[in-house]
C-alpha positions in Angstrom: 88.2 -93.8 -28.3 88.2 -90.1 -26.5 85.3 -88.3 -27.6 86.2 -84.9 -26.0 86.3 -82.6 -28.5 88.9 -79.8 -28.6 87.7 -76.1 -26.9 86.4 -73.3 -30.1 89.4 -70.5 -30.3 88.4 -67.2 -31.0 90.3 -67.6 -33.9 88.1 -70.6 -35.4 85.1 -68.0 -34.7 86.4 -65.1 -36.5 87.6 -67.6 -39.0 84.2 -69.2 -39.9 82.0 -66.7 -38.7 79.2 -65.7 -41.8 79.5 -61.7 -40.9 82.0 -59.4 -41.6 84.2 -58.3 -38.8 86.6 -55.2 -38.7 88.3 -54.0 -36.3 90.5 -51.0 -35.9 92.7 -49.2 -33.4 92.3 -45.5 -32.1 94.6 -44.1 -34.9 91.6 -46.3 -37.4 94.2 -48.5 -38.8 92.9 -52.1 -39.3 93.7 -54.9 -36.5 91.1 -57.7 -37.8 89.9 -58.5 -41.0 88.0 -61.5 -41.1 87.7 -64.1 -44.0 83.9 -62.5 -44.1 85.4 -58.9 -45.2 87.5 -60.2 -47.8 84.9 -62.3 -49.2 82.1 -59.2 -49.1 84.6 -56.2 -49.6 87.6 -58.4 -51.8 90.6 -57.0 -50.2 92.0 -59.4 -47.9 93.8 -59.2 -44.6 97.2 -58.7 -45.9 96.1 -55.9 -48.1 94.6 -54.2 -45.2 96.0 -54.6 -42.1 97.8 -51.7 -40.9 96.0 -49.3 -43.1 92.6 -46.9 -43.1 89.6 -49.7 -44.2 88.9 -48.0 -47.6 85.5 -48.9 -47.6 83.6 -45.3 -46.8 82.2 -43.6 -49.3 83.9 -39.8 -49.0 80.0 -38.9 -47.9 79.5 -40.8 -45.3 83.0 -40.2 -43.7 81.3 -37.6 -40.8 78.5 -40.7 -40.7 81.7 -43.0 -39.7 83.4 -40.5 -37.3 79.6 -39.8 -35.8 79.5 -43.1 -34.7 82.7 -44.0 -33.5 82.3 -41.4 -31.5 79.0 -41.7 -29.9 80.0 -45.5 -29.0 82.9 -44.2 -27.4 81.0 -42.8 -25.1 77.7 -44.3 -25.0 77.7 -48.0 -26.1 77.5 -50.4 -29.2 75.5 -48.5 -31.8 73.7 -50.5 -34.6 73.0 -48.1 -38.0 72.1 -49.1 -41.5 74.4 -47.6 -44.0 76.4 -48.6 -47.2 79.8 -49.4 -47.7 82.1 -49.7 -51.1 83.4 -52.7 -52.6 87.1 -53.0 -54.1 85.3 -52.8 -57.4 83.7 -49.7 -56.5 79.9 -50.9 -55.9 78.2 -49.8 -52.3 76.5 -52.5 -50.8 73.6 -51.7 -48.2 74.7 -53.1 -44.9 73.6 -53.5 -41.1 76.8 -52.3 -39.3 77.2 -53.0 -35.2 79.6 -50.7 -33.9 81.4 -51.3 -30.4 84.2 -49.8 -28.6 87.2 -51.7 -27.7 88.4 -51.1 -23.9 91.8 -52.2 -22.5 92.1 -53.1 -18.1 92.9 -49.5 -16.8 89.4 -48.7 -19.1 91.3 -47.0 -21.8 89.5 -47.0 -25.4 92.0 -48.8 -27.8 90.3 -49.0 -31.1 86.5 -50.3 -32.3 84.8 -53.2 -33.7 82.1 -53.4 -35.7 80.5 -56.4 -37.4 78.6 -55.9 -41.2 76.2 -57.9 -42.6 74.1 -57.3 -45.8 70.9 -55.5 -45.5 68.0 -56.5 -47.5 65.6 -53.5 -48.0 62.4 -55.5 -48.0 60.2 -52.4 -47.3 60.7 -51.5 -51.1 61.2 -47.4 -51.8 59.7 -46.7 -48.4 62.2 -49.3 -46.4 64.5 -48.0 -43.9 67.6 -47.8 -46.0 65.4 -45.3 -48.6 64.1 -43.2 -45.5 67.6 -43.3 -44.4 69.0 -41.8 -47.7 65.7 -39.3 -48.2 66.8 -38.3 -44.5 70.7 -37.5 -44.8 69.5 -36.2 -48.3 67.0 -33.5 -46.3 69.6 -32.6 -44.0 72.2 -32.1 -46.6 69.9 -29.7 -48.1 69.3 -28.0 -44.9 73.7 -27.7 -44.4 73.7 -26.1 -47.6 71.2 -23.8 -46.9 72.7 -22.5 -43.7 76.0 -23.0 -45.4 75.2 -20.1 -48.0 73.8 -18.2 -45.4 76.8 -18.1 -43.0 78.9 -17.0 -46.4 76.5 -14.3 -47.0 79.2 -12.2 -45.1 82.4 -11.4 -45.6 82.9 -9.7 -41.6 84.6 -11.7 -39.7 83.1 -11.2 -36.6 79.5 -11.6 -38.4 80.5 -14.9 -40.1 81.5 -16.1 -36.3 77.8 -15.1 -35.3 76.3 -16.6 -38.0 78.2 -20.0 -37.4 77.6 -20.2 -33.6 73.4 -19.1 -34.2 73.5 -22.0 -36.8 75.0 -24.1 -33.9 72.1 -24.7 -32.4 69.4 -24.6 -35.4 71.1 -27.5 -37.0 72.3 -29.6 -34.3 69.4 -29.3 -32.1 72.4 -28.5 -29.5 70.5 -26.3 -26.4 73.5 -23.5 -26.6 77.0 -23.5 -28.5 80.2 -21.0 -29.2 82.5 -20.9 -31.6 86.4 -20.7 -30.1 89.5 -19.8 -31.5 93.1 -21.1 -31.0 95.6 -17.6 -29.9 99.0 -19.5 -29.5 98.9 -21.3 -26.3 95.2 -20.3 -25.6 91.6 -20.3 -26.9 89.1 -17.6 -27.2 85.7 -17.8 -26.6 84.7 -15.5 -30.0 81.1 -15.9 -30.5 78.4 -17.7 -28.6 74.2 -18.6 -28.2 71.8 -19.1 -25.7 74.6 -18.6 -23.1 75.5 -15.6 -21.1 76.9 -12.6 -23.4 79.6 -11.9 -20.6 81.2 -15.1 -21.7 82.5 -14.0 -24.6 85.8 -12.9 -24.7 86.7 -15.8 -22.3 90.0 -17.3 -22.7 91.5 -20.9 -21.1 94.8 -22.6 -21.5 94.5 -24.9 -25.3 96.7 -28.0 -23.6 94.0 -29.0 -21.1 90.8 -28.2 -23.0 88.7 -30.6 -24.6 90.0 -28.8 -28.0 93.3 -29.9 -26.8 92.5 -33.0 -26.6 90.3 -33.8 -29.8 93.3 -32.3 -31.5 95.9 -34.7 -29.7 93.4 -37.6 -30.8 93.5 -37.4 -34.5 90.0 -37.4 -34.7 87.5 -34.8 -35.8 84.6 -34.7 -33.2 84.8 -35.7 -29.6 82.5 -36.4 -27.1 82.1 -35.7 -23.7 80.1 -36.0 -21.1 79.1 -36.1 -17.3 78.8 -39.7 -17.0 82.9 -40.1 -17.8 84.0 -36.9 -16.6 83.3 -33.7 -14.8 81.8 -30.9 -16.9 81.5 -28.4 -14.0 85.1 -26.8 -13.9 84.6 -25.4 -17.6 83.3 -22.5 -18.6 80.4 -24.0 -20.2 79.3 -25.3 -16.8 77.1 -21.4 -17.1 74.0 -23.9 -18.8 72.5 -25.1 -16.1 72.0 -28.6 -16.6 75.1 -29.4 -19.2 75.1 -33.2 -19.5 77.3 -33.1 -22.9 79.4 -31.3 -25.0 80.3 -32.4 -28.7 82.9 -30.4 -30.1 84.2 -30.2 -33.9 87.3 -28.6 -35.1 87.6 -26.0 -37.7 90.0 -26.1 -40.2 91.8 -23.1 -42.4 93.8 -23.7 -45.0 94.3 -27.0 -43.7 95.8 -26.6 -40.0 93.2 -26.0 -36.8 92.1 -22.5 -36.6 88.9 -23.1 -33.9 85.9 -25.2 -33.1 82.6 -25.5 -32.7 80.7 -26.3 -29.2 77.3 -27.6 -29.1 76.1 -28.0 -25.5 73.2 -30.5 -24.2 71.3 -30.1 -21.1 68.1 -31.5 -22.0 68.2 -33.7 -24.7 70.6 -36.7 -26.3 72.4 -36.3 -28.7 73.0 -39.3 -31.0 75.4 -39.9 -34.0 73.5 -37.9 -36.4 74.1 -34.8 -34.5 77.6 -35.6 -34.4 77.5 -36.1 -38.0 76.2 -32.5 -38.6 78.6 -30.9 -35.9 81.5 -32.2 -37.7 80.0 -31.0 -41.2 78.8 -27.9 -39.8 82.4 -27.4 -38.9 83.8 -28.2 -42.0 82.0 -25.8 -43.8 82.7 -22.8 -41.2 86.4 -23.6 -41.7 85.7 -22.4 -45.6 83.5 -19.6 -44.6 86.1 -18.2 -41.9 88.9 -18.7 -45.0 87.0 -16.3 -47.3 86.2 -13.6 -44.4 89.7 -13.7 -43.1 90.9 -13.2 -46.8 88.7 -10.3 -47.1 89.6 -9.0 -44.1 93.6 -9.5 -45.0 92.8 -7.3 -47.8 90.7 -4.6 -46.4 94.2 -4.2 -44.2 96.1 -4.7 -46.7 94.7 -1.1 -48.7 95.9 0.9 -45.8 99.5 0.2 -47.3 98.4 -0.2 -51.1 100.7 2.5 -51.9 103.7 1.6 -51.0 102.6 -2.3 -51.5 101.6 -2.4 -55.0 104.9 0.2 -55.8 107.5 -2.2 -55.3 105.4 -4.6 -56.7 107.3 -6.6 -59.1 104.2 -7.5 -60.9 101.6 -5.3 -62.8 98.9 -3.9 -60.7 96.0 -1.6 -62.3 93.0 -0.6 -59.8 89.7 -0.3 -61.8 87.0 1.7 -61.0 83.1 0.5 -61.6 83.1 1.2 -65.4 86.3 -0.8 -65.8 88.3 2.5 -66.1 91.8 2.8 -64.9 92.1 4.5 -61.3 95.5 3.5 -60.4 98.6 2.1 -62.6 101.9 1.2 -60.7 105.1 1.3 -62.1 105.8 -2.2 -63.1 102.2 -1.7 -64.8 104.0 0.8 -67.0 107.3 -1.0 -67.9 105.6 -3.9 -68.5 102.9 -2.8 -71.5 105.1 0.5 -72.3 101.9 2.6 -71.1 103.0 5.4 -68.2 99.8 5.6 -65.7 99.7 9.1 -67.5 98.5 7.5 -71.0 95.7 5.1 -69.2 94.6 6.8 -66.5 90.5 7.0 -66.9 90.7 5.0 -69.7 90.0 0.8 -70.1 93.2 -1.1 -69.7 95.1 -1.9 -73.0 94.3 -5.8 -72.3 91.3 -8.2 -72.3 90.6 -9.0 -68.7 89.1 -12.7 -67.7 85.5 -13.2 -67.5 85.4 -13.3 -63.5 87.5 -14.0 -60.8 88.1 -17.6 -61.1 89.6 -17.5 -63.8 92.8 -15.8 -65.7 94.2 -14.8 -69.4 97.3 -14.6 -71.2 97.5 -12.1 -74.0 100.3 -10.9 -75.9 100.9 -7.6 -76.1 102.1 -5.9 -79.2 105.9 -5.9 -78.3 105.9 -9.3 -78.0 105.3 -9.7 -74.2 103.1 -12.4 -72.8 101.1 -11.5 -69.4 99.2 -13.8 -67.3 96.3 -11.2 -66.1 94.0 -12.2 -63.0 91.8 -9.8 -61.1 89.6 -9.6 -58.1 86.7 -7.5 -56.9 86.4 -5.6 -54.1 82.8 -5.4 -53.1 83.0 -3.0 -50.1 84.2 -0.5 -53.2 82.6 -1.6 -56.3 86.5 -1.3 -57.5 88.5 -4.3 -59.1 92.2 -5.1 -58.3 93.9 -6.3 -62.1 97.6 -8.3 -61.4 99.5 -9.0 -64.3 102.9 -10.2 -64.5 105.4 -11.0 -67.6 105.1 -14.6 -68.7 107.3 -14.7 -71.6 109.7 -17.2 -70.4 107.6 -19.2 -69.4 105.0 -19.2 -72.4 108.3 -19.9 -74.1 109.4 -22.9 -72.4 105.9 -24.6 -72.3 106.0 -24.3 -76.2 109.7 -25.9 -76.0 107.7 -28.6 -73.4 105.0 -29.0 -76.0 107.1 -29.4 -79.2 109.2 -31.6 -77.2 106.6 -33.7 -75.9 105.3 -34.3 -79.0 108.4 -34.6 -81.5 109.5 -37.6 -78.5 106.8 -39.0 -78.6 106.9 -39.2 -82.6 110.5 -40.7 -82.7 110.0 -43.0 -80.3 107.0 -44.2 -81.9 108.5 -46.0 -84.5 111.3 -48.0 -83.2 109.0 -48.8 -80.4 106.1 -50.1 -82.6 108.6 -51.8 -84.5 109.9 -53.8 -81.8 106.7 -54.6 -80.1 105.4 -56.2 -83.3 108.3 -58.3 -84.1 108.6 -59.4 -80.4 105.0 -60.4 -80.7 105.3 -62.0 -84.3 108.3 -64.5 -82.3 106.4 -65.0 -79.5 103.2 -66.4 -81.4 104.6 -67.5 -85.0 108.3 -68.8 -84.0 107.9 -72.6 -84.7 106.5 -71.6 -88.1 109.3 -69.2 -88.9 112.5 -70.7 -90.7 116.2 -69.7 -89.3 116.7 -66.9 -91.1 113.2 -65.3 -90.9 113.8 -65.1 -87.2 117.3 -64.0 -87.8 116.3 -61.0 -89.8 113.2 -60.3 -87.2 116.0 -60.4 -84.1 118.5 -58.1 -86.1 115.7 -55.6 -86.5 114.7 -55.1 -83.2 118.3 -55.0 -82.3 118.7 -52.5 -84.5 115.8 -50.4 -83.2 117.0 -50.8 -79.9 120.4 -49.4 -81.0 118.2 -46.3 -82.2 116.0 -46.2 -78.8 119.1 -46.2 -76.7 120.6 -43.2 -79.3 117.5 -41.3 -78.4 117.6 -41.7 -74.8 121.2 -40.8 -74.6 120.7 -37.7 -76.4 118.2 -37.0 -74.1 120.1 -37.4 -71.2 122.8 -35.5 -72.7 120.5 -32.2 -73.2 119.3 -32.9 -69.9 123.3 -32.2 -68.5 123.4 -29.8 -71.1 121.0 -27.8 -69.6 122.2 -28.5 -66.4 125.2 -27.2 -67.2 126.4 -30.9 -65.6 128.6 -31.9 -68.6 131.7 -33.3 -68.1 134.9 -32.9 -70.1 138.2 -34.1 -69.8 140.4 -31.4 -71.2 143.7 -32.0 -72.2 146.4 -32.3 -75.8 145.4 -34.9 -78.3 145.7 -35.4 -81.7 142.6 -34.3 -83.6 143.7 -35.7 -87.4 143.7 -38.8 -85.9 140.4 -38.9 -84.7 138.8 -37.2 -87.6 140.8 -39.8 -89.9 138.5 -42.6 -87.8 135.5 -40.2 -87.9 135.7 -40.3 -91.6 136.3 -44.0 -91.7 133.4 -44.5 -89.5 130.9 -43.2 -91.9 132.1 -44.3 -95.3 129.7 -46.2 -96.2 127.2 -44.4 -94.6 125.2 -43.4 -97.7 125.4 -44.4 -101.3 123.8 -41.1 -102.6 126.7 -39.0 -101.1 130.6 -38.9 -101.4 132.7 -38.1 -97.8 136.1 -36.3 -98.3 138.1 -35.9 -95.4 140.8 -33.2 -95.9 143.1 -33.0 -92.9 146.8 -31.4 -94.0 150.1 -32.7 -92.3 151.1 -31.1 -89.5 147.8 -30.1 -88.0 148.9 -29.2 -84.1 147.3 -30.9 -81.2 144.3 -29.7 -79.8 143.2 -28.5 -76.3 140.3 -30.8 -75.5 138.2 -33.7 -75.0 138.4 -36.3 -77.6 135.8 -38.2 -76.6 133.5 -35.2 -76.7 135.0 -33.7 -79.9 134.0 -37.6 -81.4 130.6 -37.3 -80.3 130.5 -33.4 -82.0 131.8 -34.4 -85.0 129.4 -37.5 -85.5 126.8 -35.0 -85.1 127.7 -32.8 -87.4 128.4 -35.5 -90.1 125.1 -37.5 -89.4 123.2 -33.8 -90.0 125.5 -32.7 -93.0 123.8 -36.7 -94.8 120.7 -36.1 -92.6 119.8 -32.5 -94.4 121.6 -33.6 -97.7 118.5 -36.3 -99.1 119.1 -35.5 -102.7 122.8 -36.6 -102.3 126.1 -34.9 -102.8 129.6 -34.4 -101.4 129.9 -33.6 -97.3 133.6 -32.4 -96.9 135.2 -33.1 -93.8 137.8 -30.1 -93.3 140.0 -29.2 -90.4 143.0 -26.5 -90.3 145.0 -24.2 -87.7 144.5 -20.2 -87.3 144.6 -17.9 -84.8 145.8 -20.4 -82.1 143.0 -22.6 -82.6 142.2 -26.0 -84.3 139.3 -25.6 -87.1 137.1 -28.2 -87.9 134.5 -27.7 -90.4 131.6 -29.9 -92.2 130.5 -28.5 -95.5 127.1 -30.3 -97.3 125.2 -29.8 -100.2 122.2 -30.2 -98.4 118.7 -27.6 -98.0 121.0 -25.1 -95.9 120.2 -23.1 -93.4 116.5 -20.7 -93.3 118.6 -16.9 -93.5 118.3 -15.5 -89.4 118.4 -18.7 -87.8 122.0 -19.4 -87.5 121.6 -19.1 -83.7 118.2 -20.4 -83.2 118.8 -24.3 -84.7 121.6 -24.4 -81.6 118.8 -23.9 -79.0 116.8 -26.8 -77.0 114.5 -28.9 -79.4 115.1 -26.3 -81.9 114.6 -27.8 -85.9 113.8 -26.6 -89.1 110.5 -25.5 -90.4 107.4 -27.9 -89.1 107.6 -29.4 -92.8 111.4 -30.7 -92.9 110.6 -31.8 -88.6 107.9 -34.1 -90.2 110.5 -34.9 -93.5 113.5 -35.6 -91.4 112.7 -36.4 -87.9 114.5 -35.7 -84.6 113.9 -34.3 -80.7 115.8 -31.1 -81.9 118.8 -31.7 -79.3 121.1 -32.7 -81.5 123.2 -29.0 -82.1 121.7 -27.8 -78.5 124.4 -30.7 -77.4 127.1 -30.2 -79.7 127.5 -26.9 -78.7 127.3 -26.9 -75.2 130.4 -30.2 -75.4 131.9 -27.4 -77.3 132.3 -24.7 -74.7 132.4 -26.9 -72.6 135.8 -27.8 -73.9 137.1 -23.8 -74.4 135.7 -24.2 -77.9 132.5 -23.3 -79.9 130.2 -24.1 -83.0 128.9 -21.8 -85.1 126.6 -22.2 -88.7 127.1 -20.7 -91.8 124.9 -20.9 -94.9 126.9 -21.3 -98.2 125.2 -21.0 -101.7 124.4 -24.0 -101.6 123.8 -26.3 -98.2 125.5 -25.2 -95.1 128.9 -25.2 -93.3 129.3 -25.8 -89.5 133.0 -24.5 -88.2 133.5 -26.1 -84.9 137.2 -24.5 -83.5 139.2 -25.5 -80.3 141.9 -23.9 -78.7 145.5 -25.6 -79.9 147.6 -27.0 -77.4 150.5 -25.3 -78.4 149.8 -21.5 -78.7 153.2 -20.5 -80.0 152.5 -22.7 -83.2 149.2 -21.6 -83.8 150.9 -18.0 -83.9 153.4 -19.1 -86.1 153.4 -18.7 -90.1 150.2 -20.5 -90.9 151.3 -24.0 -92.2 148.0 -25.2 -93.5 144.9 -22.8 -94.5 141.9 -21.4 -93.3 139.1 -24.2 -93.9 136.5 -21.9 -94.8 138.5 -20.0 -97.4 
């Protein structure tokens, strides 16, 4: 019997080792993700691999970058620190951090391995003084923070950031750079020689250049992996490293921040601040160049705020009109004449964050917003017409919520007889089941009815309907139309009234069905007490009449147009009473024109008539002595 025993894999070690170990590639997608990590985090490898580790708190993410960093050029780093589980607990955790090296020396990713951390020191335990100390320092960020957005000068702001540089970081001497195309520009700078600034050097070969081409956020260099002395920052006498962070506005590069070294370290927790530090100057620099865009921007606020499409009103300190433009007047009817030294004829917001809409008294709504100017004590009010668009978020609302009322129903309906068969079907007889299957069937039939109405007014309103014109025979098809809804009610009688002879018709017959069942389901529909629908068609004036007459509640006097627009319906009281998205005449009388044709309402005395016309196919009998008569007469 052999006792040699077979040789450990580094697969069997990562396999059974008790810690967690990650490892990710420079672009910090995971490589490794041992049975350890899925156990302690509970994502596993197949969730993972390929993808960020989402395991960072959003706080600690300059932490994270800080230390990749600083082991990418300075060794394994060990840091306690906490990580999130799947289910969104943070666990305290002894991290070891290494950087991965290929042959030629190249850094191709890192690995760190995690284990839990036991805070045996109680409150006063590392892990506490570790979280009172990014705690103080967060403090300290905010503080400089407000003080570099004290100012809304550009070039102050840039002085501010750099003299923060070195306060916060500990850094010996920084500057702040810009990118200028191709180029950066030394901008603002401390502790280093004043006729630095104004220095430019090529962006593609810069250290900028190259944190940008990494992906990453902070880099670090120094003169143990590379020579320092052919920048510009070689003026410190000393320079050992240089961390850099880049500034972001409006989310694309706009500069970065330099902290120089020449007599202390710097560690990961000065990277940490660096890449906050430079976060936070990205914002500042955003709100100084908008202030500065506008300051410009008054030297052509004549001409600017003229052909200005929206409103614009310039307030003085007391709120008191100073300047009114034209679309000012055409919008509230006021010429700059009537409110000139006067308040505006509006409610403004409360401050700047925020806007109003207020309907005039014609009927207009505005969408006001305004903004100080603090160099003036003056405030810049933009209003522009929202009508339409107050307009079609009521048609979204009402919409929103009559959908969601008529699908309620069927929907409910089906969900507890699909769960009464699921649960209760050996005790149900044959025809129990029966009647429970025919049910949801038949509230599917509805659900489907609704959706295809819905996608119908969605063509509609595309203007994407498509019709099939050509001669048929409409007393045919309203012969089947009538047959078709017989029985469809036995409160109400159907006469169909179709004389011989009626001429062909210049349409679509399979849109002119789907008209016609509309306007006989809403002539029953709006008809609950009973009574006779007449189902009517003639010839006149070269056209083919088709009309539905009901005895029904009729039609509210003035809204003869309005129950043909999008979701349109009666009165809240008869939407509640009878149901309905409201698309159903929005529909039938866009297939209409569609066709060369129209549909128009009518009120009678009592109930209402809707005369639906196409052209006739044959014009020369149309204009013939009128064979049959007028159906509305």
């Amino acid at each position: 019997m052999s006792h040699e025993r077979a040789p450990l894999s580094a697969e069997s070690v990562l396999a059974f080792s008790a810690n967690a170990i990650v490892a990710v590639d420079t672009e910090f997608r995971v490589v490794l993700w041992n049975p350890a990590a899925e156990r302690m985090f509970g994502w596993s490898a197949e969730d993972l691999v390929g993808r960020p580790p989402p395991i960072i708190p959003d706080e600690l993410l300059a932490e994270h970058h800080a230390v990749l960093e600083r082991v990418r050029i300075g060794g394994p780093l060990s840091i306690v620190s906490r990580r999130q589980r799947r289910d969104g607990t943070l666990i305290d955790l002894r991290i070891d951090t290494s950087c991965l090296f290929d042959d030629a020396g190249q850094a191709t990713g890192w690995v760190s391995i995690l284990h839990t951390y036991e805070d045996t020191a109680g409150a006063g335990g590392p892990v506490q003084a570790h979280m009172t100390e990014r705690a103080r320092l967060v403090r300290r960020l905010t503080d400089v923070v407000a003080d570099i957005n004290a100012d809304l000068d550009l070039c102050a702001v840039l002085d501010r950031i750099a003299h923060s540089l070195t306060e916060l970081t500990g850094a010996d001497a920084g500057g702040f750079v810009l990118i200028e195309d191709d180029r950066l520009h030394l901008v603002s700078l401390t502790q280093l020689s004043d006729h630095l600034r104004g220095y430019t050097a090529p962006l593609e070969s810069s250290l900028f250049g190259e944190l940008l081409r990494s992906g990453k956020t902070v880099l670090l260099a120094t003169d143990e992996t590379r020579s320092l002395d052919d920048l510009i920052w070689a003026d410190l006498e000393g320079l050992h490293t240089i961390a850099l962070g880049v500034s972001n506005v409006q989310g694309r590069p706009y500069g970065a921040l330099y902290a120089l070294y020449s007599r202390r370290k710097v560690g990961h927790l000065e990277l940490e601040l660096l890449e906050l530090l430079a976060a936070h100057a990205g914002s500042a620099l955003a709100n100084a160049m908008a202030y500065q865009e506008m300051v410009r921007q008054r030297a052509y606020e004549h001409a600017v705020v003229e052909s200005s499409a929206d409103g614009i009103a310039v307030l003085d300190r007391a709120g008191r009109v100073r300047k009114w433009n034209r679309s000012a007047a055409e919008l509230t009817g006021c010429s700059a004449t009537d409110v000139a030294g006067r308040l505006p004829p509006f409610p403004l917001p409360v401050s700047v964050e925020g806007h109003i809409k207020h309907r005039l008294d014609n009927g207009r709504w505005l969408e006001i917003l305004v903004t100080d100017i603090p160099a003036t004590a003056e405030r810049v009010v933009d209003f522009r017409d929202i009508t339409e668009a107050k307009e079609l978020e009521e048609q979204k609302d009402l919409f929103l919520a009559t959908a969601g009322h008529e699908l309620r129903t069927p929907i409910t309906v089906i969900q507890g007889l699909a769960g009464t068969l699921i649960q209760r079907w050996g005790r149900l007889d044959e025809g129990a089941r029966r009647n429970a299957v025919d049910t949801i069937a038949e509230r599917a039939r509805t659900l489907a009815e609704l959706v295809e109405n819905l996608l119908l007014g969605s063509h509609a309103g595309n203007g994407d309907l498509k019709v099939n014109r050509g001669p048929f025979d409409p007393a045919r098809l309203l012969r089947a139309n009538a047959l078709a809804f017989e029985g469809f009610s036995d409160r109400h009688t159907l006469r169909l009234e179709v004389p011989d002879g009626l001429p062909e018709a210049d349409g679509d017959p399979m849109a002119t069905e789907v008209i016609v069942d509309h306007l006989l389901e809403n002539a029953f529909k709006y008809s609950p007490d009973g009574g006779h629908v007449v189902l009517r068609a003639g010839a006149q004036d070269g056209q083919v009449v088709i009309t539905v007459e009901d005895d029904g509640i009729g039609i509210t006097p003035g809204d003869e147009e309005r129950i043909f627009g999008r979701f349109a319906q009666g009165e809240a009281g008869d939407r509640r009473r009878f149901g309905g998205i409201g698309l159903g005449l929005y529909i039938v009388r866009r297939l209409a024109r569609a066709q060369g044709g129209d549909v128009t309402a009518h009120a009678r005395e009592r109930g209402t008539r809707m005369r639906f016309t196409l052209q006739s196919a044959d014009a020369s009998m149309a204009d013939s002595p009128a064979e049959t008569a007028d159906p509305q007469r």
